[in-house]
C-alpha positions as CSV (number, residue, x, y, z in Angstrom):
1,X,103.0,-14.7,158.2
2,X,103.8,-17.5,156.4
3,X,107.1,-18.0,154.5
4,X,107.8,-21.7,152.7
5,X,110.2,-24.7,152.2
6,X,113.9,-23.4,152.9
7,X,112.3,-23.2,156.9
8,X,111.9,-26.5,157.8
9,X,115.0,-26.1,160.0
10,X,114.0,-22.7,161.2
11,X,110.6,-23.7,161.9
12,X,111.6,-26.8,164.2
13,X,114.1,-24.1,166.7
14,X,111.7,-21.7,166.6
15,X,109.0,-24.8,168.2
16,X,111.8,-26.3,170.6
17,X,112.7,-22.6,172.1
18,X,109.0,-21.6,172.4
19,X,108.6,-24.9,174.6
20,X,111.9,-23.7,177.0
21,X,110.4,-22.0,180.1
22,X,111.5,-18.3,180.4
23,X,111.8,-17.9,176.8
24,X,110.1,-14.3,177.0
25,X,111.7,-13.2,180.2
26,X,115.1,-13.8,178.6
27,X,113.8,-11.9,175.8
28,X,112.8,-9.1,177.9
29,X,116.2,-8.8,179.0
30,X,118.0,-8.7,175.9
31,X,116.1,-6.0,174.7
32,X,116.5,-3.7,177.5
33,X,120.0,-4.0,177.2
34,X,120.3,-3.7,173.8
35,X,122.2,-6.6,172.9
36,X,120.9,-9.9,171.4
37,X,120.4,-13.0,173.2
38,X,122.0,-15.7,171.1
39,X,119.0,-18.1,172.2
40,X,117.6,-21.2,169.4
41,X,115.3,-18.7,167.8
42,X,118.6,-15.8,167.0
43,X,120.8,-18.8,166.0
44,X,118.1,-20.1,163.6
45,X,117.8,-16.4,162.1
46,X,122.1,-16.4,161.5
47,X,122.1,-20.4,160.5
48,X,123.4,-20.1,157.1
49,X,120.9,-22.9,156.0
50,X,118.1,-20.6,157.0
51,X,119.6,-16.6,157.0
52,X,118.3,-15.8,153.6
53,X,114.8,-17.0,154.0
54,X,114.7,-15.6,158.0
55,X,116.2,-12.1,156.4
56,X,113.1,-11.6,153.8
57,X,110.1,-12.9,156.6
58,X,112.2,-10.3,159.0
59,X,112.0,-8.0,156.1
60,X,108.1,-7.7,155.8
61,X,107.5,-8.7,159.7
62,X,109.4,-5.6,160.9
63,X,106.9,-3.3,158.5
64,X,103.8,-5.1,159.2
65,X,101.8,-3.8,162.3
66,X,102.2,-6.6,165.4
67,X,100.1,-6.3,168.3
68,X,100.4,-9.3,171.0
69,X,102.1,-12.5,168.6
70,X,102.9,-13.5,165.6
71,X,102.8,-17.3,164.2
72,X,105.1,-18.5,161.5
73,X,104.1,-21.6,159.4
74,X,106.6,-23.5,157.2
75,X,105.0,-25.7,154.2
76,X,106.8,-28.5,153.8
77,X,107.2,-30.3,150.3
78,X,107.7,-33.7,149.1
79,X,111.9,-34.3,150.0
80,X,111.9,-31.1,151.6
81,X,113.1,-32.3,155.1
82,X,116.4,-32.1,156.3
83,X,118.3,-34.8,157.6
84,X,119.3,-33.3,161.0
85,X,115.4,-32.9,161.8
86,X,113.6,-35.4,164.2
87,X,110.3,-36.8,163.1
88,X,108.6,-35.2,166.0
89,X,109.7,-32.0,164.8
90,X,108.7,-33.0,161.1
91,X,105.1,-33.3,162.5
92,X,104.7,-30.5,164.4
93,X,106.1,-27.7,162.1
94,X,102.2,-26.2,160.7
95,X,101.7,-23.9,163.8
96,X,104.9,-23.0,165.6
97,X,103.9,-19.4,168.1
98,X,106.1,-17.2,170.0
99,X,105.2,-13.4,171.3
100,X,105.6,-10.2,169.0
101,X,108.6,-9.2,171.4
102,X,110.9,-12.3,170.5
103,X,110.3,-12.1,167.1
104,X,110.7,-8.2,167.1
105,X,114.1,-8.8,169.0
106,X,115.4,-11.6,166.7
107,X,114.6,-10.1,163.6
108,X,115.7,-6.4,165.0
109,X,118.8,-7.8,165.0
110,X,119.6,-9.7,162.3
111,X,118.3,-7.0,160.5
112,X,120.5,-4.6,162.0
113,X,123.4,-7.1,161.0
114,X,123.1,-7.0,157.6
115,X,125.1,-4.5,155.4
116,X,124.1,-1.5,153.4
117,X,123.8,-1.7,149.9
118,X,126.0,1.2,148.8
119,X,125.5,2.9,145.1
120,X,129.2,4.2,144.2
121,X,129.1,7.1,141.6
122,X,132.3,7.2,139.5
123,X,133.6,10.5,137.5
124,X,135.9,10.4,135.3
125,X,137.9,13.7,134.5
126,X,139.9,13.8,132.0
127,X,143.1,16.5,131.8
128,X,145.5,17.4,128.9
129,X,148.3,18.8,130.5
130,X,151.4,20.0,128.1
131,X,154.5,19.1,129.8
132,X,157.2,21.1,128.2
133,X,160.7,19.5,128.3
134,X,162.4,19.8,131.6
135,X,166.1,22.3,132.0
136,X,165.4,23.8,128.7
137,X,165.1,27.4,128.3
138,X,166.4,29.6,125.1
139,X,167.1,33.4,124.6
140,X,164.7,35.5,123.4
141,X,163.7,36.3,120.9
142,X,164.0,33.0,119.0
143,X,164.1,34.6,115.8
144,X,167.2,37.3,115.8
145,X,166.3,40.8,114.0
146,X,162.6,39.4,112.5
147,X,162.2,43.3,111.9
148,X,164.8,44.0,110.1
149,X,164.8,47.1,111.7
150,X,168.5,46.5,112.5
151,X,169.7,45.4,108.2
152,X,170.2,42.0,107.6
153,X,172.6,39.8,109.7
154,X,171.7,37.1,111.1
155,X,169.6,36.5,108.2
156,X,171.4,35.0,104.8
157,X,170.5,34.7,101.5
158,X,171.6,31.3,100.8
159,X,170.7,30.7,97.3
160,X,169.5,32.7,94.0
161,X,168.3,30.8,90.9
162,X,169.1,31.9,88.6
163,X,172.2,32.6,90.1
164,X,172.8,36.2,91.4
165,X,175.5,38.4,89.9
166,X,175.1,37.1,86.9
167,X,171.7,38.3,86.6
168,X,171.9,41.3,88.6
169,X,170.2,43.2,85.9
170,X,166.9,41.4,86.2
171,X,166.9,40.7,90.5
172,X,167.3,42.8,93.6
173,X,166.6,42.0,97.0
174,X,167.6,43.5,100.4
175,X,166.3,45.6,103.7
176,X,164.5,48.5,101.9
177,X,161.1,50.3,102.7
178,X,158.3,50.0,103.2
179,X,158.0,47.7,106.2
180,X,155.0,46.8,108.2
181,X,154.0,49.2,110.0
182,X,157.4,50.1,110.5
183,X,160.6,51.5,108.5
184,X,161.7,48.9,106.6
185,X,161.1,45.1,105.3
186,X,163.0,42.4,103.2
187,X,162.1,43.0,99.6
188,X,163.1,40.9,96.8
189,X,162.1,41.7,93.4
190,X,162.3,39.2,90.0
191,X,162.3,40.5,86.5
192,X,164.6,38.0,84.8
193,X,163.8,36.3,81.7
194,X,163.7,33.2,83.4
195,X,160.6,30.2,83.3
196,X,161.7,29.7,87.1
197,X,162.6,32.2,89.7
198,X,163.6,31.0,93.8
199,X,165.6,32.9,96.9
200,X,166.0,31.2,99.7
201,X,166.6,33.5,102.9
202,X,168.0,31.7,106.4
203,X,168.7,31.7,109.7
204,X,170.0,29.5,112.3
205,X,167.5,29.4,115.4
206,X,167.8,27.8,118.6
207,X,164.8,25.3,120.2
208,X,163.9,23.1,122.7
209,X,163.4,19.6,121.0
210,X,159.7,18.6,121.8
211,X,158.3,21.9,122.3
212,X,155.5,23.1,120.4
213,X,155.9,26.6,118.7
214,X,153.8,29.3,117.0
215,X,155.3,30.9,113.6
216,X,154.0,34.7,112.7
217,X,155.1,36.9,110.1
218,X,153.4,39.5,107.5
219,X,154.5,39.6,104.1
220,X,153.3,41.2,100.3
221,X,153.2,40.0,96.9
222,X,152.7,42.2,94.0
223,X,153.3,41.4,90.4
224,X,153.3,43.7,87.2
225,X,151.4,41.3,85.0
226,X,148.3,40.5,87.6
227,X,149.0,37.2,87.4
228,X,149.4,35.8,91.4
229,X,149.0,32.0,90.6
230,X,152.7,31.5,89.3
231,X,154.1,33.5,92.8
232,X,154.6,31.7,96.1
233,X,156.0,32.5,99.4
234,X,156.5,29.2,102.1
235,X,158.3,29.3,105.4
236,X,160.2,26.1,106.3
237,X,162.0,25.2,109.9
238,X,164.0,22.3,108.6
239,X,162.5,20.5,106.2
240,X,159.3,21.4,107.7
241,X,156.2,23.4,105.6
242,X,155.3,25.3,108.6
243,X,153.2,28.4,106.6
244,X,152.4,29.8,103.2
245,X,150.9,32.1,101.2
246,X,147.8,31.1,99.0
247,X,147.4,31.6,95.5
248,X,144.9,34.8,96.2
249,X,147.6,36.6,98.0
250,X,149.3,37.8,94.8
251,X,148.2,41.4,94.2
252,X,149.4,44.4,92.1
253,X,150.2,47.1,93.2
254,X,149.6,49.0,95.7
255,X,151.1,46.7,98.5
256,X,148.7,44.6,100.9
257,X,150.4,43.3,104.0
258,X,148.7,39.8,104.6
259,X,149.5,37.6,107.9
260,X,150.9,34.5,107.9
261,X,151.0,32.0,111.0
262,X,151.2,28.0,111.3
263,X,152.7,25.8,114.5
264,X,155.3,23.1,114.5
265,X,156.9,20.8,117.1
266,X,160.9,20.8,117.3
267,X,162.5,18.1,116.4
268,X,166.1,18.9,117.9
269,X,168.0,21.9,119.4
270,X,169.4,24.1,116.5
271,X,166.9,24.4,112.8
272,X,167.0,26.7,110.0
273,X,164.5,29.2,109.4
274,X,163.7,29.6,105.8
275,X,162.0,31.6,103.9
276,X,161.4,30.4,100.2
277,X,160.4,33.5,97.2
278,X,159.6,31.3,94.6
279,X,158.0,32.1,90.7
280,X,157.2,29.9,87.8
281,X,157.0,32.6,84.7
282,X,158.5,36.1,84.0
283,X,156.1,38.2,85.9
284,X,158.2,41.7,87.3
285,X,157.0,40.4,90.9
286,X,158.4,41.6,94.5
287,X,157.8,40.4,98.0
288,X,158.1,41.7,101.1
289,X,158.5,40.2,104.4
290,X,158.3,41.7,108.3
291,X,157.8,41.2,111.6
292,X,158.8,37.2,111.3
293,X,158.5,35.9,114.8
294,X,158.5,32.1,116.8
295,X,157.0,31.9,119.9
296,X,156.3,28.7,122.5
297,X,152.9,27.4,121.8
């Protein structure tokens, strides 16, 4: 086999422990005990001048098929020789022999030596995990008497424009039926000769700041004129938009229940629950709300 230049120094033990007598019986030895015989060829395999270039010939020589010896031959270039090298050495490094079984022994275990190239496989997972806020609970349900199966309190109307008595003729509102699905509702009905129309109905509601909740309720709009674009219904917590009705959900008459839903994240422990009637024109329109309930997302 013949492996070049980085050698020289390999090449020059390997000749000097061939030469030593009982070179092979030693080697004999080490092998049946199954350890490795730190003689000049073994320490010229681990020299770090020579290890890399002793690894790959040990590499092929290990797979190749030996059968009494095996020669190694270094090629020296010009300025190749090392410095710790005698010339005798120099001039005998073309043909340097020693058996299969010293070889097979050296190389067995500097092979055996070396570590194991290890492929590492890395998954990443990623979890969302919602943390709710820690010690805070609330009673239940969050929104008191969304049914109003029970009349009005806690709920309050909290503002009329235009201002109610004084145009009692032209708006009602209150806990009447129909409801959904149920006896009764929140009804509120506008016939004043006004160009703008708006209730505001409340409630105080209790959350825990940073939790994310889920806002349900079903509601109707009817009008006498047909004309659903100039009648709105929007539910606020705070100062928060947190549903509302579209312009298709004005209808006349007969009454079509039609959900509503949206989510919002509380910002503090106490908010107001609004629900805001709201017309732009002098329509004869009524609204009814049910079933208005907040839930933990």
């Amino acid at each position: 086999m013949l492996f070049t230049g980085s050698l020289l120094a390999l090449s020059a033990l390997l000749h000097q422990a061939h030469a030593a007598p009982g070179a092979v019986e030693v080697d004999k030895r080490a092998i049946a005990t199954g350890t490795c015989n730190h003689d000049n060829l073994y320490r010229s395999f681990v020299d770090p001048r020579t290890s890399a270039s002793a690894s790959l010939f040990c590499s092929t020589y290990i797979q190749s098929t030996v059968k009494t010896a095996a020669t190694t031959t270094a090629t020296v270039t010009s300025g190749a020789a090392k410095r710790d090298l005698n010339e005798a050495a120099k001039r005998d490094l073309a043909a340097t022999t020693y058996p299969a079984a010293r070889l097979s022994s050296a190389c067995s275990c500097i092979l055996t030596a070396q570590p194991t190239a290890t492929t590492v496989f890395t998954t990443t997972v990623t979890t969302t995990t919602t943390v709710k806020p820690a010690g805070c609970s609330v009673p239940t349900p969050i929104v008191k008497n969304g049914g109003f199966e029970n009349g009005l309190a806690p709920w309050i109307v909290a503002s009329v424009v235009p201002p109610y008595p004084d145009y009692a003729q032209y708006e009602s509102f209150g806990v009447k039926a129909p409801g959904y699905n149920s006896a009764n509702a929140f009804t509120v009905k506008d016939e004043a000769a006004s160009s703008y129309f708006e209730l505001d109905l409340t409630q105080t509601i209790t959350l825990c700041p940073g939790q994310k909740y889920k806002f349900t309720a079903e509601f109707y709009m009817t009008d006498s004129h047909d004309t659903p674009k100039q009648t709105y219904l929007t539910f606020f917590v705070d100062n928060t938009q947190v549903a509302a009705s579209q312009v298709s959900d004005g209808k006349g008459p007969p009454i079509v229940w039609t959900p509503l839903s949206g989510t919002f994240t509380a910002g503090g422990s106490s908010a107001t629950l609004k629900a805001a009637f709201v017309a732009t024109d002098y329509l004869g329109v009524t609204w009814g709300i049910d079933n208005v309930v907040i839930t933990p997302a």
